[in-house]
N, C-alpha and C positions, 0 to 999 in steps of 0.2 A: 335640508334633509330630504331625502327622496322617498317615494311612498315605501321600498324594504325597509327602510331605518323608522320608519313612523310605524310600519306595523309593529316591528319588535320591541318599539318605544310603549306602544299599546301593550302588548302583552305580557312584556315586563312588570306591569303595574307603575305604582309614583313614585319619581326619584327619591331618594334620600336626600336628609339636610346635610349642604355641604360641611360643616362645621358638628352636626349631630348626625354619624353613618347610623342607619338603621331606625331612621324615623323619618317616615314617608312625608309626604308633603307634593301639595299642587300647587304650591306658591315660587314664583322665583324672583330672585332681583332684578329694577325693574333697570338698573345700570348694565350688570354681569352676566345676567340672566343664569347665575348660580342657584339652586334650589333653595330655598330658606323653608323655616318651620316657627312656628310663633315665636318659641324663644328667641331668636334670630333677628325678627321681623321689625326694620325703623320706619314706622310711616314719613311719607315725604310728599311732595305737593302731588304725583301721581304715584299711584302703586306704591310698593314699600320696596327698602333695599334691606342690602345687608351693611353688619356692623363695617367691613373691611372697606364697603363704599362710601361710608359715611364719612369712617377716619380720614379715607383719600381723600376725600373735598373738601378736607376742615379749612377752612381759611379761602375757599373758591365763592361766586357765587353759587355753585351749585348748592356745597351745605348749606346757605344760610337757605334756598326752598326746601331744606329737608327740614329744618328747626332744629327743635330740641326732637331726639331722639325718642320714638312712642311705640308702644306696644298693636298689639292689633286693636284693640279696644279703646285707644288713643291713652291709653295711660304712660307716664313716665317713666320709660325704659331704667329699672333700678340699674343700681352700679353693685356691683359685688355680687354677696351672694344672692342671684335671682331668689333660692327659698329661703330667706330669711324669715319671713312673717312666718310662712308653716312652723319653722321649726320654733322660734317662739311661742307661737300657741301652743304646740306639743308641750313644750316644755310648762308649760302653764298648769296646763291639765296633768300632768305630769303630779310636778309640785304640790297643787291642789289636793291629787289623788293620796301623795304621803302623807300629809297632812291629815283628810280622814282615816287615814291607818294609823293617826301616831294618838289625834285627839280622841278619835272615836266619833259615835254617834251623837252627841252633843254639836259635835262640830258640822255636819251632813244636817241637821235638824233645822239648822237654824239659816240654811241655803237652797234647799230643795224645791219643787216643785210640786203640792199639792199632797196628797198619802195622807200617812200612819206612819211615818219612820219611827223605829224605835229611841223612844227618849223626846219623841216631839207632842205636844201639847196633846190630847185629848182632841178631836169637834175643831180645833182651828182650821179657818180655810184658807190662811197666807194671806195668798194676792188678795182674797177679800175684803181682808183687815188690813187695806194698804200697803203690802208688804210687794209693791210690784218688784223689787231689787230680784224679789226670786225669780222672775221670768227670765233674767239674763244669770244669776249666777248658777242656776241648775244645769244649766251649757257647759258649764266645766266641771261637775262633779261625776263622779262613776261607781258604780256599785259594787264592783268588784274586778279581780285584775284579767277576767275575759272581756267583760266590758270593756276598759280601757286599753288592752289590749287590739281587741281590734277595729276599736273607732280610730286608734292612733295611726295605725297602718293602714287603714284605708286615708285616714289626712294626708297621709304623708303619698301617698300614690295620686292621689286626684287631686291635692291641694298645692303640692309643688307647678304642675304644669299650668293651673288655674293663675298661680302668684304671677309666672312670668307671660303670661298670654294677656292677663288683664293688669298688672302694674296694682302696687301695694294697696292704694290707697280703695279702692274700687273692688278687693279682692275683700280685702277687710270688710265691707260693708256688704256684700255676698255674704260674707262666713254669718257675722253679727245679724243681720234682717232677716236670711232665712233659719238661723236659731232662734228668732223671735217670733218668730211666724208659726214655728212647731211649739214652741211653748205656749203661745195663742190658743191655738187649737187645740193644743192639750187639754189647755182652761177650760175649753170652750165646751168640751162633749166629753172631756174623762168622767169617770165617775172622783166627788173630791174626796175616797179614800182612795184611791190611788196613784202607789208611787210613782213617782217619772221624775227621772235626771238624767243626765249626759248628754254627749257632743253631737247624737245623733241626726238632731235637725239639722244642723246647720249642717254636718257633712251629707246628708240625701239635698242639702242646697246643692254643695261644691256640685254630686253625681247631676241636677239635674241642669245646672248650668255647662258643667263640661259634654252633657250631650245635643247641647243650641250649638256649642265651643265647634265642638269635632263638626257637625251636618253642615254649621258656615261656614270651616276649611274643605269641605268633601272630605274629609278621612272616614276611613274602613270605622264605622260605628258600633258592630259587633260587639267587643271587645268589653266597652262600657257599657252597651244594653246588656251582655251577659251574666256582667259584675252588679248591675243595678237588678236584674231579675231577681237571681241568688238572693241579692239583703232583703228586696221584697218577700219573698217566700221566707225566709226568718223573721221576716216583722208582723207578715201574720200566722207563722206557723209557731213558733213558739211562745209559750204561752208568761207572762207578765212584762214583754214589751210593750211601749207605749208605741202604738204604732198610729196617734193621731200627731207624734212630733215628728215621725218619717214623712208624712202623706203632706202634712204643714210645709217640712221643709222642701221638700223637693219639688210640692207648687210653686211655692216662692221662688226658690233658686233656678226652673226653666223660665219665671217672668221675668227674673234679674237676669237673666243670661240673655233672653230674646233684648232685653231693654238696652242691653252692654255691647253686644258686639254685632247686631244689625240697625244702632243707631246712627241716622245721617250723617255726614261729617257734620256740614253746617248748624247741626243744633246736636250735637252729638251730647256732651255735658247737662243740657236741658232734658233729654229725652235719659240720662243715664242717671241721674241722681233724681231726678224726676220720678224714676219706676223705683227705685230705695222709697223715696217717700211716701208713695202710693203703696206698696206693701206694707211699708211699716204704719200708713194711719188707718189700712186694714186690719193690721194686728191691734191698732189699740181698738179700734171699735170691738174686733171679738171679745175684749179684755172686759171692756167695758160692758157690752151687754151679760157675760155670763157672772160677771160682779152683781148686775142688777138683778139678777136672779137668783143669787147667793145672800144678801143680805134684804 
């Protein structure tokens, strides 16, 4: 390419993926040198390829140094639908969310995180009375259908690209650690009459992992910082959000993100399930201390 074609290559901005038109990418195959985008992306013993180069060498020695098919994050390149897990979880909270509309407040009462909800004990403080189960099942309840409303569409925006960037198993424990992280904290500095439930931790996880996600591809970060300001300015501008299960989540989910996709190859697994642990035996310490002050 001669420096005219290099300037215009500049000014143009970053290819698109050859397989996804209109989503940029600085990454290319390191066979084809076709542009790829995470979904895309096979790690292989150097650089990553794309799927078409992988297929080509099935049965070469070339595939067997690509392995088994891996995400940027070395997760296992799912088969089928890359959003599966999102849309299971959706549907979860979904599910759940009928269920409080059919049972009622008996039902929300007895899964919540901390409050007054109507129909719940008097003076009980849950988690204190050993009821940790609510730090995880308050993640999937919602208070009403703006609530779940648009926790679900933000999942579904930030949580599809996360599933296939990071590989199922590794996305799941994102979602799950940094909604534990915000229920933590919740515990930890709410006052314990107040309400807090929903998905919200865990999805200010997803935004603050997909902003490690995009800065380690070089993509245009705008976009998500503009999307994560907005929820910030509604988590402390309107008034009865919990906004210590945002601020919980979204610490957690930049140190699960820094932990997941700038870990060395060579100790890559040690250093990714590694930073899950260490968040999550941060969360039980908060758990623990603010029990000790509860009881």
């Amino acid at each position: 390419m001669n420096e005219d074609h290099q300037d215009q290559a500049r000014q143009a901005g970053p290819p698109s993926c050859y397989r996804h038109p209109g989503v940029p990418t600085a990454i290319s195959c390191t066979r084809c040198e076709r542009p790829i985008c995470p979904d895309c992306m096979v790690s292989a013993s150097v650089g990553f390829q794309c799927p078409d180069c992988v297929r080509a060498g099935s049965g070469t020695g070339h595939a067997r140094t690509a392995n088994q098919p891996r995400t940027v994050a070395g997760g296992v390149l799912a088969t089928g639908d890359p959003h599966l897990l999102t849309k299971l979880l959706i549907g979860i909270n979904i599910a759940l969310f009928l269920v409080q509309q059919v049972v009622g407040n008996r039902f929300t009462s007895d899964f919540f995180l901390l409050g007054q909800w109507p129909g719940h004990v008097p003076g009980a403080q849950g988690v204190a009375e050993g009821q940790w189960y609510r730090l995880l099942t308050s993640m999937f309840l919602h208070q009403g259908y703006a609530h779940i409303g648009f926790n679900m569409l933000s999942l579904w925006w930030i949580g599809g690209p996360l599933e296939a960037a990071l590989g199922r198993a590794r996305y799941l424990a994102l979602y799950v650690v940094s909604g534990l992280a915000g229920s933590a904290l919740t515990y930890l500095v709410a006052a314990p009459d107040q309400p807090s439930l929903g998905a919200s931790g865990a999805i200010f996880g997803l935004f603050g992992a997909m902003a490690v996600l995009m800065r380690r591809m070089k993509y245009d970060m705008r976009p998500v910082i503009g999307l994560l300001v907005v929820n910030l300015i509604f988590t402390f501008a309107w008034a009865g959000i919990a906004w210590q299960a945002h601020v919980g989540g979204l610490v957690a989910g930049v140190l699960l993100g820094i932990g997941m996709v700038h870990a060395p190859a060579e100790r890559r697994s040690l250093v990714q399930w590694g930073s899950c642990a260490l968040v999550l035996a941060v969360s039980v310490v908060l758990v623990l201390v603010r029990t000790a002050q509860l009881t």
